[in-house]
C-alpha positions in Angstrom: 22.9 14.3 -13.2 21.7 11.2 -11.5 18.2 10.4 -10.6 16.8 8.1 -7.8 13.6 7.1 -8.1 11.6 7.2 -5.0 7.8 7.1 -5.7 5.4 5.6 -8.9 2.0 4.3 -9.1 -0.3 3.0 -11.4 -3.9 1.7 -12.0 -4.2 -2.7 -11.7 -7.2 -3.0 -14.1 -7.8 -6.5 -13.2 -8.2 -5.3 -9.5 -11.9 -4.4 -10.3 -14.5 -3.7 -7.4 -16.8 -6.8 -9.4 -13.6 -8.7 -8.2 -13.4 -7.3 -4.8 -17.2 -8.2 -4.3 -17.2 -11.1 -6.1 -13.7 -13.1 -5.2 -12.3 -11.2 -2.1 -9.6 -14.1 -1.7 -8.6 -13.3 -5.7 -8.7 -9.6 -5.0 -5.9 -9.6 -1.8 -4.4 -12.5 -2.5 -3.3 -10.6 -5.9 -2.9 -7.7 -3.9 0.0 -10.0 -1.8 1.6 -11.5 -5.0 2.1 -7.8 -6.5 3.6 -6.5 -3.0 5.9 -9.9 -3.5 6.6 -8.8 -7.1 7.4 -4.8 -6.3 9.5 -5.8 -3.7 11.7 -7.9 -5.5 12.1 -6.5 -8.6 12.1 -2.5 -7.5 12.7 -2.9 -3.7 9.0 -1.0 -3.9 6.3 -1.2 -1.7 2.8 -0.4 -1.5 2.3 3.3 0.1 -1.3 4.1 -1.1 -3.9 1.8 -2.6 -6.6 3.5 -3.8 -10.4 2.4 -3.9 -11.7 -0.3 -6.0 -13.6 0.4 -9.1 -14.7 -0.7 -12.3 -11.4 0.8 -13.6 -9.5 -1.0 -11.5 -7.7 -0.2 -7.7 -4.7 2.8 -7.9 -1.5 1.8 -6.3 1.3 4.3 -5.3 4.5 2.9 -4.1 7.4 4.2 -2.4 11.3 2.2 -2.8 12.8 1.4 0.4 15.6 3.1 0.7 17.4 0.3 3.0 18.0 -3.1 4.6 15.9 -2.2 8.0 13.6 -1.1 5.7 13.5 -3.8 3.4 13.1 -6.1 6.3 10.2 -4.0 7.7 8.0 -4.2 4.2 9.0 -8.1 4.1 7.2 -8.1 8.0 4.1 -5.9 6.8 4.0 -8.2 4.1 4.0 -11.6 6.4 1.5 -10.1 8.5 -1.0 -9.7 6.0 -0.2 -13.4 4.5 -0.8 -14.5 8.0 -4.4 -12.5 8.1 -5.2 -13.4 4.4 -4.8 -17.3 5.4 -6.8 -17.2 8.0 -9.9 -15.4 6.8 -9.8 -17.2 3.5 -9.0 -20.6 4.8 -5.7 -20.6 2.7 -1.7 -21.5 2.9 -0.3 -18.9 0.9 3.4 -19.6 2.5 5.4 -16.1 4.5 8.9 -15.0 2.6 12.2 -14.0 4.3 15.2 -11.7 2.4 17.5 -14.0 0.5 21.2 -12.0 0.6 24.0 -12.7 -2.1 
């Protein structure tokens, strides 16, 4: 029997609420490197994100299950690069799919 994954999630305990208060630009500009990093390496992306706390921040994510898809995380993902430069003064460069 074969099994697909479709869902996981766990707990980022560096993604702190001291951090959130503290560094905002460290807090979601890890937030945007770990979206990078799910997509790429599980086709994942973020479906949940749970509050902050001294724990750290819960993150459920979901695998797209296609291209359009895919293409439609790498947009979501853009748009908040665009945002996060912005408020924080930064140039975190967008990304693009890269076919074989």
């Amino acid at each position: 029997m074969d099994c697909v994954c479709v869902e996981y999630g766990t707990t980022y305990s560096k993604l702190t609420k001291e951090l959130l208060e503290d560094k905002p630009d460290i807090y979601y500009g890890a937030l945007i490197a770990l979206r990078i990093k799910e997509l790429e390496s599980h086709s994942g992306y973020i479906k949940k994100i749970g509050k902050a706390t001294k724990n750290g921040t819960k993150i459920k994510f979901s695998v797209a299950s296609s291209r359009e898809e895919a293409l439609k995380v790498i947009e979501d993902i853009n748009e908040s690069i665009k945002e996060f430069n912005s408020k924080f003064n930064k140039t975190i460069s967008t990304i693009s799919l890269v076919e074989d």
